[in-house]
C-alpha positions as CSV (number, residue, x, y, z in Angstrom):
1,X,-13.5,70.2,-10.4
2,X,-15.9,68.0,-12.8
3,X,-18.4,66.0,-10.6
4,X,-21.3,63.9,-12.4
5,X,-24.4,63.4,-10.0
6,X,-23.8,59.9,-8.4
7,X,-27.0,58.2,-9.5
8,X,-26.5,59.1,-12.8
9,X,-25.8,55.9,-15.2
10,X,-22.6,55.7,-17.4
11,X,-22.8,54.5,-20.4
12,X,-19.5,51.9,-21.1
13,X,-20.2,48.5,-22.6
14,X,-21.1,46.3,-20.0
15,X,-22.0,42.5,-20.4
16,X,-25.6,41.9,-19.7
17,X,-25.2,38.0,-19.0
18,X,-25.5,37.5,-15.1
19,X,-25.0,33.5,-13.9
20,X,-27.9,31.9,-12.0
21,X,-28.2,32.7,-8.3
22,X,-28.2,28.9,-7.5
23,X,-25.8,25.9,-7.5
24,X,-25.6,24.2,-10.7
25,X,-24.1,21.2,-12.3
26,X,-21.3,22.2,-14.9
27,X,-19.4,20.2,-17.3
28,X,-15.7,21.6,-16.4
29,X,-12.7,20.5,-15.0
30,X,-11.1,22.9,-12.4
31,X,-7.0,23.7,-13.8
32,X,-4.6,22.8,-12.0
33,X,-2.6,25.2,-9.6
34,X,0.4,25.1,-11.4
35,X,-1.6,26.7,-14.0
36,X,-1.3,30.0,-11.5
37,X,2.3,30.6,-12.2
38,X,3.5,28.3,-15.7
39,X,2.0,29.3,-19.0
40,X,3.8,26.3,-20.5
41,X,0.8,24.4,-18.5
42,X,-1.9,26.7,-18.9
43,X,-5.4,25.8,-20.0
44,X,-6.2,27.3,-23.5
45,X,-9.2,29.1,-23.5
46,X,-10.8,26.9,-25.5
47,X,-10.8,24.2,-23.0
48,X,-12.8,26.5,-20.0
49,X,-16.5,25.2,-21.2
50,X,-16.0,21.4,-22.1
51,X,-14.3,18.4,-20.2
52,X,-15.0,14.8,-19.5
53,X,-15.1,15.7,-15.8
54,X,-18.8,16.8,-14.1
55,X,-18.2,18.8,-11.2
56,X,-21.2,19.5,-8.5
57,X,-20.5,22.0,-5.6
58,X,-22.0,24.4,-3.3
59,X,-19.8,26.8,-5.1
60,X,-19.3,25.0,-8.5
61,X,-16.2,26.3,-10.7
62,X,-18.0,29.1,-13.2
63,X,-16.2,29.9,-16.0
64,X,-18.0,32.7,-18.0
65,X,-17.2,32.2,-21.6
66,X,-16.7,35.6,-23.1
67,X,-17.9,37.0,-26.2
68,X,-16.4,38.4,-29.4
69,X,-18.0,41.2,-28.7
70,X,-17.3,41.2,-25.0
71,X,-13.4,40.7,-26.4
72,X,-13.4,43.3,-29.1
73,X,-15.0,46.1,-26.5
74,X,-12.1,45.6,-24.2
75,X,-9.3,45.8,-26.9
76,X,-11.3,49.1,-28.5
77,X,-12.0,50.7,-25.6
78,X,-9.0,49.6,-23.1
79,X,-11.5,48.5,-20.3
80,X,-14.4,46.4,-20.0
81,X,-16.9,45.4,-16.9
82,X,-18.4,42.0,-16.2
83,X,-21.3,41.0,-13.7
84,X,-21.7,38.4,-11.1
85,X,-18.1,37.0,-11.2
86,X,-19.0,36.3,-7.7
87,X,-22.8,34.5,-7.3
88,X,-24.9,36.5,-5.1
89,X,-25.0,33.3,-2.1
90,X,-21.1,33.3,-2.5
91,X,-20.9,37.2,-1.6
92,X,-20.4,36.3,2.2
93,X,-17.6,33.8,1.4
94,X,-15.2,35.7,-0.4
95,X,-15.9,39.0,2.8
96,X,-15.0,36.6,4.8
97,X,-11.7,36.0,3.5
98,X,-11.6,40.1,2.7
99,X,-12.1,41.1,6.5
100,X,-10.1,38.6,7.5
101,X,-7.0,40.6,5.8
102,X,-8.4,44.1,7.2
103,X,-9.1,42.8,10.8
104,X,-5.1,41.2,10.3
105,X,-6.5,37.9,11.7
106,X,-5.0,36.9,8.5
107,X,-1.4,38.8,9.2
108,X,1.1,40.0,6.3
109,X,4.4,41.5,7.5
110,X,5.7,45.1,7.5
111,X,4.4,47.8,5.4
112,X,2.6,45.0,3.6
113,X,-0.1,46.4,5.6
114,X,-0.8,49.9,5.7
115,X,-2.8,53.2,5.3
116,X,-0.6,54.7,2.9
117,X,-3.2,57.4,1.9
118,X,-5.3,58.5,3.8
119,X,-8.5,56.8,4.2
120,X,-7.3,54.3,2.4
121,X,-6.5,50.6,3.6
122,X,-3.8,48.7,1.6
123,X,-3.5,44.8,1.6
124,X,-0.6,44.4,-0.5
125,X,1.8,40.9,-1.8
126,X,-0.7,38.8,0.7
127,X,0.2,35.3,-1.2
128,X,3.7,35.8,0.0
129,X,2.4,35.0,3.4
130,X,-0.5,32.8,2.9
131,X,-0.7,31.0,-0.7
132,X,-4.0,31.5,-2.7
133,X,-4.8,27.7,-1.9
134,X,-4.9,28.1,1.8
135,X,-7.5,30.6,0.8
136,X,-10.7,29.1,0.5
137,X,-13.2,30.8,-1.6
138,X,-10.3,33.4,-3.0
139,X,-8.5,30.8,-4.8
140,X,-11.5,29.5,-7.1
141,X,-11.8,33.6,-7.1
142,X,-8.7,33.8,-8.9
143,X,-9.7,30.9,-11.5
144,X,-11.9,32.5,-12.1
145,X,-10.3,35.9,-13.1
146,X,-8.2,33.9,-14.6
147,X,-9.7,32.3,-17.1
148,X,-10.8,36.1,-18.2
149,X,-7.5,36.8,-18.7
150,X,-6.8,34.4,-20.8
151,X,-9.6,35.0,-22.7
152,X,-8.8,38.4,-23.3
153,X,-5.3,37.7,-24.5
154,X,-5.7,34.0,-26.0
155,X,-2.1,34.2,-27.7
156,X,1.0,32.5,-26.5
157,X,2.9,32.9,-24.1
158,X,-0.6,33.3,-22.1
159,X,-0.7,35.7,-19.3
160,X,-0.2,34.7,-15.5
161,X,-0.7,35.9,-12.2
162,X,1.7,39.2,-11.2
163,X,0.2,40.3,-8.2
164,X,-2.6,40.7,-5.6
165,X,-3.8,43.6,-3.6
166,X,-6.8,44.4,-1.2
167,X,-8.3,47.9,-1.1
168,X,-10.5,49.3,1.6
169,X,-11.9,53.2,1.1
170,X,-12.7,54.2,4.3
171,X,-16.3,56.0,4.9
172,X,-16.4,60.1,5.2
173,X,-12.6,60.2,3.5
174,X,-13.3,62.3,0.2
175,X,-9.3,62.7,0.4
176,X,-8.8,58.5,-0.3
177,X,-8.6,59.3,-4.1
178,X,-6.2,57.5,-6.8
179,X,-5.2,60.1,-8.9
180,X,-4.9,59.5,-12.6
181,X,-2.5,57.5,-13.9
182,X,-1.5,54.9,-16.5
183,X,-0.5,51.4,-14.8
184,X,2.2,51.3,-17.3
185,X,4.2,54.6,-16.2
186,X,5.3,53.0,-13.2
187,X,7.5,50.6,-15.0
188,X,11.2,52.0,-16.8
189,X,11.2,53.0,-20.3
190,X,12.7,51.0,-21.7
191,X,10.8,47.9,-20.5
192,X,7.7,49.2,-22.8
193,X,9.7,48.0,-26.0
194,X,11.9,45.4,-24.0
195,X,9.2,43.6,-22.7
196,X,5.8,42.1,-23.6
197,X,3.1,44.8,-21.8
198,X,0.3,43.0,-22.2
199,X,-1.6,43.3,-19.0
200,X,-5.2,42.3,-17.5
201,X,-6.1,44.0,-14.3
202,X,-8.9,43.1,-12.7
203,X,-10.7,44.6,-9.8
204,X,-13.9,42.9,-7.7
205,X,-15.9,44.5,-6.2
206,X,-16.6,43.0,-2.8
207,X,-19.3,45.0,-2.3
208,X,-21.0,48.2,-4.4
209,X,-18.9,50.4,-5.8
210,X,-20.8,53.8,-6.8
211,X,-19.5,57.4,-7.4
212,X,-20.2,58.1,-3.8
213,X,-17.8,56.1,-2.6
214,X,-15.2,56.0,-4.8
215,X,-15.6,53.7,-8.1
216,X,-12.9,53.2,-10.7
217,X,-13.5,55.7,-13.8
218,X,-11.7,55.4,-17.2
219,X,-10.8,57.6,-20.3
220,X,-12.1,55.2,-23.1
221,X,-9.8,54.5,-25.8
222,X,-6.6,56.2,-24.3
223,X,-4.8,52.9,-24.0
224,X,-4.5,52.8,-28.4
225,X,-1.5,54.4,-28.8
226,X,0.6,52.4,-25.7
227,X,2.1,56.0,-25.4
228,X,2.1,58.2,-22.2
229,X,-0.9,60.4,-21.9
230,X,-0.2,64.1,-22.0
231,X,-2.9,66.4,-21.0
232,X,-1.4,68.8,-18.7
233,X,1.5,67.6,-16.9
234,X,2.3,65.6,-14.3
235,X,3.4,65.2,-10.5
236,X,4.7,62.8,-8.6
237,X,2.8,62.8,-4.9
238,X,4.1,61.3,-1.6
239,X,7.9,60.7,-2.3
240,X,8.3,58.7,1.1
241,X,8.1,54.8,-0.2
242,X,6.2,54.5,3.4
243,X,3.6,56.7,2.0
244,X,3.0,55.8,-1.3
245,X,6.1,54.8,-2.7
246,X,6.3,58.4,-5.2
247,X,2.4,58.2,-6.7
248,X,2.1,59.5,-10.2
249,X,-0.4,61.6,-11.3
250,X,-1.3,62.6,-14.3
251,X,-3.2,65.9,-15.0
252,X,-6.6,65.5,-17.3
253,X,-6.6,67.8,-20.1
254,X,-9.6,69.9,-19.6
255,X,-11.0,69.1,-22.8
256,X,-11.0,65.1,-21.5
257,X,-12.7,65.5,-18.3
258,X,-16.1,64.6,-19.5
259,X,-14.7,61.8,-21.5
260,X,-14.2,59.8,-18.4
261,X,-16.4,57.2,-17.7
262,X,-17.1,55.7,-14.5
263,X,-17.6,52.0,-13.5
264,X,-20.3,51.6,-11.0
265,X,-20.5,47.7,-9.8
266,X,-22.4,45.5,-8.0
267,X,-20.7,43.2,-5.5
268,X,-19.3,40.4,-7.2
269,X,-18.6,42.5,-10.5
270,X,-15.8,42.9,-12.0
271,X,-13.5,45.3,-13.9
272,X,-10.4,44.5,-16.3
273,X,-8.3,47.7,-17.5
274,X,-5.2,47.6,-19.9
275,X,-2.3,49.2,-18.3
276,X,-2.0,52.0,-20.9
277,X,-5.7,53.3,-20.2
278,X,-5.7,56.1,-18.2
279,X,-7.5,55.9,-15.3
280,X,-8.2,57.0,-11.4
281,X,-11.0,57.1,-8.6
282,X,-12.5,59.8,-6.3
283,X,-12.5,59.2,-2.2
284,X,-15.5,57.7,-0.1
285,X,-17.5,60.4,0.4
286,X,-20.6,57.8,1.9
287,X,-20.7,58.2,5.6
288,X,-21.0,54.7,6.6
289,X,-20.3,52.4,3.7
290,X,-16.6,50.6,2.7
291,X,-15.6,50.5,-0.9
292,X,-13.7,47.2,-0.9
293,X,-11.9,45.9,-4.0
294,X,-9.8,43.1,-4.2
295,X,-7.2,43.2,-7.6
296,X,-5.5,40.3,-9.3
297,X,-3.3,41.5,-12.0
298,X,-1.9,39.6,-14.7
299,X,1.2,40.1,-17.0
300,X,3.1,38.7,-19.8
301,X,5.6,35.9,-18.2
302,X,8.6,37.9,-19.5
303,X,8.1,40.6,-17.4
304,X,6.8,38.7,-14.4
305,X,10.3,36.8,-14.6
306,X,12.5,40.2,-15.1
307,X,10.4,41.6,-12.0
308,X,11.3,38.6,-9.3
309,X,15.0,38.4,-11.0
310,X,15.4,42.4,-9.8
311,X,13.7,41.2,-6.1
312,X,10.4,42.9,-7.1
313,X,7.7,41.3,-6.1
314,X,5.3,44.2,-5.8
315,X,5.2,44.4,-1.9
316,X,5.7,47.3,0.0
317,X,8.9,45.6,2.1
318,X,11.3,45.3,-1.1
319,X,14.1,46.9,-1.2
320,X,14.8,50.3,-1.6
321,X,17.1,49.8,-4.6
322,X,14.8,47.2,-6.4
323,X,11.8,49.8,-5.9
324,X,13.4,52.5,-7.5
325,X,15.1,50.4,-10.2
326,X,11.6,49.1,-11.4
327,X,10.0,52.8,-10.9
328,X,12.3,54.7,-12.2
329,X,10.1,57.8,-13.4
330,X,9.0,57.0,-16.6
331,X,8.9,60.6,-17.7
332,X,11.9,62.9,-19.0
């Protein structure tokens, strides 16, 4: 098996702008929460540096205003990473909320909550139970991700909030690996030319994320043709839904394996993936640290609408029949 020594540097685009590790006075207007779930009400992009509204806080609203070149890298290479999302005094504030989910002093229902892999801690659908706004620090989290998004794909109908997820790897559990996959194989068909696939995952890191234990890695540029990947075949693990819902895996052709780049973060970076780039992490092989990663996802409305008409609401306690009529194995 490929392994690349874990303090060695990869070389993806990564934006070298980092905000100031202090409270500062901005000239923004925080959007409204029905921004979250309308894009008939969304703020353009255009509108996320200028308003007639000063705003001073502890924890002011940041909205990082990305670049052409920022833009153009994710769209060319299917993946792009961003630092200090979260400011280096807010770091506490956003673990709070985190280990508040993983302690289950803030509860979800079900399978919801689970080890589903092993050594690996799944906080899944968690605004079902307790809405972003009752959040604290994770809802101006989410504006924050948001406003990426939208940046990324600045064309109507703009994107919006899918899902949520919180991801713990486990220390000394080299077996808590996601295999790789495209994000877009677990959805029919048929939806890929039905539907609008445009997608923004975004993953932060709560705190550093390294080879050691377990950062995301990418294939660069295998998101261009919006077609399944190939290489050499393709399983699908863990058919219990309880453990894993039927995880797909897809083989790396040999030739690809040292094409894959991997996407060491500080805490409070960020990654954002499109969901035809292939991609995949190793377990936590680090004997005492976490890797925690907490994911907003967003996706064209049109598919967010067919999704909750089916009952799908990406949560581990839908329905048998809804889970298997929106995974239906992409794959002859």
């Amino acid at each position: 098996m490929y392994t690349r020594n874990i303090f060695q540097r990869s070389t993806h685009i990564r934006s070298s702008f980092r905000f100031p590790p202090h409270p500062i006075t901005r000239l923004l207007s925080t959007p409204s929460p029905s921004t979250l779930s309308s894009s008939s009400t969304t703020t353009s992009p255009s509108t996320l540096s200028s308003s007639n509204t000063t705003t001073t806080s502890t924890t002011p609203p940041y909205y990082r205003k990305l670049t052409n070149k920022e833009i153009l890298a994710y769209h060319t290479n299917g993946y792009l990473t961003i630092n200090n999302i979260i400011l280096p005094h807010e770091l506490s504030l956003a673990q709070k909320i985190f280990n508040k989910f993983m302690n289950k002093e803030l509860a979800v229902e079900g399978n919801d909550y689970g080890i589903h892999t092993p050594g690996l801690v799944n906080v899944t659908a968690y605004t079902l139970y307790h809405p972003l706004e009752t959040l604290e620090f994770f809802y101006e989290l989410q504006l924050r991700c948001y406003s990426i998004a939208k940046q990324l794909y600045s064309q109507p109908p703009l994107l919006a909030l899918d899902y949520v997820q919180l991801l713990r790897k486990l220390p000394n559990h080299p077996t808590a690996i996601f295999p790789p996959h495209q994000d877009f194989t677990y959805w029919p068909k048929s939806l890929s030319k039905q539907f609008d696939m445009r997608t923004a995952t975004i993953s932060v890191a709560i705190n550093k994320a390294n080879q050691e234990n377990g950062c995301l890695w990418v294939l660069p540029e295998s998101h261009v043709s919006q077609l399944e990947y190939k290489g050499s075949g393709r399983d699908t693990l863990q058919s219990s839904r309880t453990q894993g819902g039927g995880v797909i895996q897809q083989h790396l052709d040999p030739k690809d394996i040292n094409k894959r780049v991997f996407l060491p973060l500080e805490a409070g970076d960020i990654t954002i993936h499109d969901a035809f780039i292939l991609h995949g992490s190793e377990g936590n092989q680090h004997l005492q640290n976490t890797r925690d990663t907490a994911i907003f996802a967003y996706r064209a409305p049109s598919m967010i609408a067919f999704e909750r008409q089916i009952g799908f609401r990406h949560s581990y306690n839908d329905k048998d029949e809804v889970l298997k009529q929106i995974r239906e194995t992409y794959f002859p």
